[in-house]
C-alpha positions as CSV (number, residue, x, y, z in Angstrom):
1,X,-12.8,13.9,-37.6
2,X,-11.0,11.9,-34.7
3,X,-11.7,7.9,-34.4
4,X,-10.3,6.0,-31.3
5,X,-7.2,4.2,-31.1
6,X,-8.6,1.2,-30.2
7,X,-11.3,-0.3,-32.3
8,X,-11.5,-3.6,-30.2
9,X,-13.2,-1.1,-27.9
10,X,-16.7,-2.3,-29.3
11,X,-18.7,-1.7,-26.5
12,X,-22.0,-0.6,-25.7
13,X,-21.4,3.3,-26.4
14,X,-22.4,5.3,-23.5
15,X,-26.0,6.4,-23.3
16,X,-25.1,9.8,-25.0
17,X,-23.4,8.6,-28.0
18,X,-22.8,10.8,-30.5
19,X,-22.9,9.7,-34.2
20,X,-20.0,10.8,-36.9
21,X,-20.1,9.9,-40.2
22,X,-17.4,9.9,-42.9
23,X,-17.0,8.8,-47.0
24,X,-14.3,6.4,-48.4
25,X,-14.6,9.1,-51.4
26,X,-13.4,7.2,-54.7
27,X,-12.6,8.5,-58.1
28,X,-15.1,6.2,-59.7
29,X,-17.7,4.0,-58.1
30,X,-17.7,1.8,-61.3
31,X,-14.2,2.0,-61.7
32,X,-12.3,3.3,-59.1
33,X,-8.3,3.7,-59.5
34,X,-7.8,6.0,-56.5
35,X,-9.2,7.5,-52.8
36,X,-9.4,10.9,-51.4
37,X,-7.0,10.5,-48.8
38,X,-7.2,13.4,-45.9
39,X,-4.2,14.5,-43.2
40,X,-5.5,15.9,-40.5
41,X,-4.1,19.6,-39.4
42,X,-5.3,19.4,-35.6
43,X,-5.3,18.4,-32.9
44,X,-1.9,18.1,-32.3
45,X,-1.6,14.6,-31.3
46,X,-3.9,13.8,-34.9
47,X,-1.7,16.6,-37.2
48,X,-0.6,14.7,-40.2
49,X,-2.2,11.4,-40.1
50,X,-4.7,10.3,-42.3
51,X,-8.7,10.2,-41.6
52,X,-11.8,9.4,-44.2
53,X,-13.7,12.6,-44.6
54,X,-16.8,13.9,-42.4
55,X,-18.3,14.6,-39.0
56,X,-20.6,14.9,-36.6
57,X,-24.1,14.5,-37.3
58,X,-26.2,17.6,-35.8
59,X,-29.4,17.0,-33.9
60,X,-32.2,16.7,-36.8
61,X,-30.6,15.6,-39.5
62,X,-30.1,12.4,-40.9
63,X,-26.8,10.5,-41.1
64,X,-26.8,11.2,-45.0
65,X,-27.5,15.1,-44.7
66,X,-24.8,15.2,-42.0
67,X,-22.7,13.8,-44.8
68,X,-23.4,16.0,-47.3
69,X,-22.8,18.7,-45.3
70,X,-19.9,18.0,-43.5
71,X,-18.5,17.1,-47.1
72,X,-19.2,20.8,-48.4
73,X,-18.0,22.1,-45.2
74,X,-14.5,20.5,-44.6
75,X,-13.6,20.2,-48.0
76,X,-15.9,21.8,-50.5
77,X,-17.1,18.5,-52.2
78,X,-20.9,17.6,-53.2
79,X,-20.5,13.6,-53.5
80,X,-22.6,10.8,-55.1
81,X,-23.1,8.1,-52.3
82,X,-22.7,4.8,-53.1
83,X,-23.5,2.3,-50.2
84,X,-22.8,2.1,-46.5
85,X,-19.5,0.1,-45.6
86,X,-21.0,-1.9,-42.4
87,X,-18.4,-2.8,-39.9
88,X,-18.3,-6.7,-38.8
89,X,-20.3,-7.5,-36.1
90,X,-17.2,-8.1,-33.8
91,X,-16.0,-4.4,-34.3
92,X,-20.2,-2.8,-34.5
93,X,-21.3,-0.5,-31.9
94,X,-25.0,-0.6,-31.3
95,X,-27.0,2.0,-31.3
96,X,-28.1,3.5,-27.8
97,X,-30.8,1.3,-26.2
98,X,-33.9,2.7,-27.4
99,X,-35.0,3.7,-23.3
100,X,-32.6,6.3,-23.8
101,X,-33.7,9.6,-25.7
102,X,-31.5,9.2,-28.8
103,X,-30.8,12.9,-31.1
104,X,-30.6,10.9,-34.0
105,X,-34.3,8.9,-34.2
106,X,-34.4,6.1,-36.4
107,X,-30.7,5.7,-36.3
108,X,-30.4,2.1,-35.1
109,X,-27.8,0.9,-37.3
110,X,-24.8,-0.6,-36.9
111,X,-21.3,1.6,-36.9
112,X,-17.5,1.3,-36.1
113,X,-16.0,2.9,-32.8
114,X,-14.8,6.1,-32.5
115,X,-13.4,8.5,-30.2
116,X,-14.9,9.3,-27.2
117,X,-17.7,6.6,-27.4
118,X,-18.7,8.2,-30.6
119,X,-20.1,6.1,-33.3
120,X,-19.2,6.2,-36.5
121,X,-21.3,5.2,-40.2
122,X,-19.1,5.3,-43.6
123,X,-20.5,5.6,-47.3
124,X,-17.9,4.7,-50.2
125,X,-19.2,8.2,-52.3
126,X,-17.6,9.8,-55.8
127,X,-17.6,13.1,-57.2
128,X,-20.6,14.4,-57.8
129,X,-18.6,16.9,-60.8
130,X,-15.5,15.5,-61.3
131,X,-14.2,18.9,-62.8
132,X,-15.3,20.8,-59.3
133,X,-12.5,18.4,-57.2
134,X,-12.3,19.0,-53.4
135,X,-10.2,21.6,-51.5
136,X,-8.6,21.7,-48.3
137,X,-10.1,23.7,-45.7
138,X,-9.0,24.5,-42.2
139,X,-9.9,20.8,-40.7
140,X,-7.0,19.2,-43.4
141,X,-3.1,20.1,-43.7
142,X,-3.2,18.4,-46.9
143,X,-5.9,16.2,-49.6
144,X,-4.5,13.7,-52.0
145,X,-6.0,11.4,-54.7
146,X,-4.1,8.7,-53.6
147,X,-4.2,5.2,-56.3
148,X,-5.8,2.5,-53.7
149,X,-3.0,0.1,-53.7
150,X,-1.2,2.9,-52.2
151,X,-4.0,4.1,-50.1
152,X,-3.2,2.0,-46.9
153,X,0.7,2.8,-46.7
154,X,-0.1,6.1,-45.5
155,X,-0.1,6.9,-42.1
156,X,-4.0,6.7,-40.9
157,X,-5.7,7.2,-37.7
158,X,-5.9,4.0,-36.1
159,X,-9.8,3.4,-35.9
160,X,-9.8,4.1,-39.8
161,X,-7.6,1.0,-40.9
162,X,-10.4,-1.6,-40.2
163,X,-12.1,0.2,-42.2
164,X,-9.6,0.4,-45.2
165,X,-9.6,-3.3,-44.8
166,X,-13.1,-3.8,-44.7
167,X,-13.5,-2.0,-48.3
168,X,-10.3,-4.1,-49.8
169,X,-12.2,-7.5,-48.7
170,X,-15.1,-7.1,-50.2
171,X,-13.8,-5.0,-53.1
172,X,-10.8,-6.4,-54.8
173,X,-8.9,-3.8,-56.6
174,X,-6.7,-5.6,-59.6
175,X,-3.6,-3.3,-59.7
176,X,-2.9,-4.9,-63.5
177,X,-5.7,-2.7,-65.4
178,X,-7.1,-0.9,-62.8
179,X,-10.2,-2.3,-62.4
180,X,-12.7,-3.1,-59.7
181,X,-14.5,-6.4,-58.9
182,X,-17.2,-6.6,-55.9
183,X,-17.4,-9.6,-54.5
C-alpha cells in the first residue's frame, strides 16, 4: 500500500476519501521479539522500501474485514488483531464530514495520512497459526521477520515511520530479554 510523504499533511481529507488499512503484524502480542517487515515491489518510485501490510477498504466492508482480506490477499496470512494504533491528534485525519455520502458508514474514527488524501487505520495483529507464516505475493519484492530494535533502520515509506514511533512509545521493547512492557 502507498502512504504520503508528508504526514504533517493532516488536513481535512477531500470529500471522497478513501480508507486503507494496514497491521504492525508481530510475532507475539504478549511477547513480541520481532515485526513482519514488507518491501514494496511497485511502483517504481516505492520498489524496495518498506510499508506495514494491507489496503484499501472496498465499499461494504468494515475496516477489519478489509483487513483480513487484504492480509490473505497480499501475503497469504490470517492474523489475530490486537488493538488499533491511533495516530496523535496532531497527525489524525478526520473522517469525511458526515453531509458527505461516506462508502464506509460508521467509519468516523480517527486515522494517519496517506497518499492521495487517503486515510489510513492500523491494528498491531499476530499469527493466527504461527506454523502457516506469510508469503510474498506480487504486491512485495521481499517479507522479513525483522527483531523490533532493528525494525526502524530499514528503509520505510515515509508516512509509515510515525507510525513505528507511535508503537515504540507506548510499547517499550527491552532488547535485554526480549520482552514487552505496555505502558
Amino acid at each position: 500500500m502507498t502512504r504520503s510523504p508528508a504526514p504533517g499533511d493532516a488536513a481535512a481529507p477531500p470529500a471522497d476519501s478513501r480508507l486503507v488499512v494496514a497491521a504492525a503484524v508481530l510475532d507475539s502480542l504478549t511477547r513480541p521479539t520481532a515485526m513482519l517487515c514488507a518491501a514494496r515491489s511497485y511502483p517504481a518510485e516505492h520498489a524496495g522500501r518498506y510499508e506495514l501490510p494491507g489496503g484499501k477498504v472496498e465499499p461494504g466492508e468494515s475496516p477489519v474485514q478489509a483487513l483480513e482480506r487484504e492480509l490473505r490477499e497480499e501475503i497469504s496470512l490470517s492474523v489475530r488483531l490486537g488493538a488499533e494504533i491511533a495516530p496523535p491528534a496532531e497527525l489524525a485525519v478526520a473522517a469525511p464530514a458526515p453531509a458527505v455520502a461516506r462508502p464506509f458508514p460508521g467509519d468516523d474514527a480517527p486515522a494517519w495520512p496517506a497518499l492521495h488524501g487517503y486515510r489510513m487505520r492500523v491494528w498491531l495483529a499476530e499469527p493466527a497459526d504461527p506454523a502457516h507464516g506469510p508469503q510474498r505475493g506480487a504486491s512485495h519484492e521481499r517479507l522479513r521477520w525483522v527483531g523490533l530494535a532493528e525494525a526502524e533502520a530499514l528503509p520505510w515509506l515515509s508516512a509509515d515511520l510515525p507510525i513505528l514511533a507511535s508503537i515504540r512509545a507506548v510499547h517499550h521493547f527491552h532488547d535485554a530479554d526480549r520482552s514487552f512492557v505496555t505502558s
